[in-house]
C-alpha positions as CSV (number, residue, x, y, z in Angstrom):
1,X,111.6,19.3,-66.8
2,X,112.1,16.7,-64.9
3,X,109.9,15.8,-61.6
4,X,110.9,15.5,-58.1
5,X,110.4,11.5,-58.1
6,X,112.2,11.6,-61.3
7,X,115.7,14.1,-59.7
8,X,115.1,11.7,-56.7
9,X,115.5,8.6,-58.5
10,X,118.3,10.0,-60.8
11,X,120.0,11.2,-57.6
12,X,120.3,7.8,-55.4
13,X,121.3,6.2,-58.7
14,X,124.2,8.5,-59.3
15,X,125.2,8.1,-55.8
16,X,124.8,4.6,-55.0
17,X,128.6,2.6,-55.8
18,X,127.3,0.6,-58.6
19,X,124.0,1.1,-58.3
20,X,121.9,-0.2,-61.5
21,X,118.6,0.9,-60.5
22,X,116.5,2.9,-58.4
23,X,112.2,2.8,-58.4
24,X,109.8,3.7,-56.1
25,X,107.0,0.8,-55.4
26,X,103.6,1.3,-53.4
27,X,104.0,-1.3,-51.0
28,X,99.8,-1.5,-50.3
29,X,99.3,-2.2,-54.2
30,X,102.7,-3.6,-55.5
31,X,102.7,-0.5,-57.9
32,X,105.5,0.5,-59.7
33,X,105.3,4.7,-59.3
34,X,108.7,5.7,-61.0
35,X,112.0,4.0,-61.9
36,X,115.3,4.7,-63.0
37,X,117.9,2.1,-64.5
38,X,120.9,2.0,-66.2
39,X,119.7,-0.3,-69.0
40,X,116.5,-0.6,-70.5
41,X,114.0,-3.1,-69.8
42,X,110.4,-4.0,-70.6
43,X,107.6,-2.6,-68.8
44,X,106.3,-6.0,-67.6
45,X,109.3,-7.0,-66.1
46,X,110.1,-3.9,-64.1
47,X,106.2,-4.2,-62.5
48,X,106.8,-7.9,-61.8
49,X,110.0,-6.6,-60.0
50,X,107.8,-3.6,-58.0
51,X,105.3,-6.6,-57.2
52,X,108.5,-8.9,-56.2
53,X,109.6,-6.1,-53.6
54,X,106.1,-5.4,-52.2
55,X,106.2,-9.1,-51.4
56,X,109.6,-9.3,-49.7
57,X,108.6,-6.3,-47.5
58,X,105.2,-7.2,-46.6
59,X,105.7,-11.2,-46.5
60,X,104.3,-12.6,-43.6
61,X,107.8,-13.5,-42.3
62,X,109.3,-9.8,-42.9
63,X,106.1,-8.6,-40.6
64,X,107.0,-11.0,-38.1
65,X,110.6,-10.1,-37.9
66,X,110.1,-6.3,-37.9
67,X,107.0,-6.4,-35.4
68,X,109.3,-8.7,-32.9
69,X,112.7,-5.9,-33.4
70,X,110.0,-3.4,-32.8
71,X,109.1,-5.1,-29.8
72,X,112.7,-5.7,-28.5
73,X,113.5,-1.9,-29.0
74,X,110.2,-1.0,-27.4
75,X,108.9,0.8,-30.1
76,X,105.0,1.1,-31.4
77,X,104.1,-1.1,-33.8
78,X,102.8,1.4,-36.7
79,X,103.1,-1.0,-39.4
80,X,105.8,0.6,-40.9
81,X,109.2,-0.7,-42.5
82,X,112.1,1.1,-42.4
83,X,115.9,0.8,-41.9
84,X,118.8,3.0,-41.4
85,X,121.2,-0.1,-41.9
């Protein structure tokens, strides 16, 4: 039986257009905590990816930008990324 990370990742995967992969990464640790893909690949590349993504989203520059939006909107500053877009 499959788990819910597991349904969730199979779901956005099937209903993405052309979507090749899906994972779920701890942003904090750069932990990879599930992934679907398409195509097989090796363990250590898909962490190195997970540890890729925590970087773009936590970068110095990406807190800048989304802390200054944040402010421009007049929202709290919770530390949080997100986007509807």
């Amino acid at each position: 039986m499959a788990s819910k990370l597991d349904s969730a990742l199979q779901t956005t995967v099937a209903s993405v257009p052309e979507c090749v992969a899906a994972g779920l990464v701890d942003l904090s640790t750069g932990m990879l905590l599930g992934v679907k893909t398409v195509d097989s690949h090796p363990s250590e590349v898909l962490e190195l990816v997970a540890a890729a993504t925590s970087d773009m989203f936590q970068g110095s520059n990406v807190v800048m930008i989304e802390k200054m939006f944040k402010k421009t909107r007049g929202l709290k500053d919770d530390g949080i990324i997100t986007s509807r877009n």
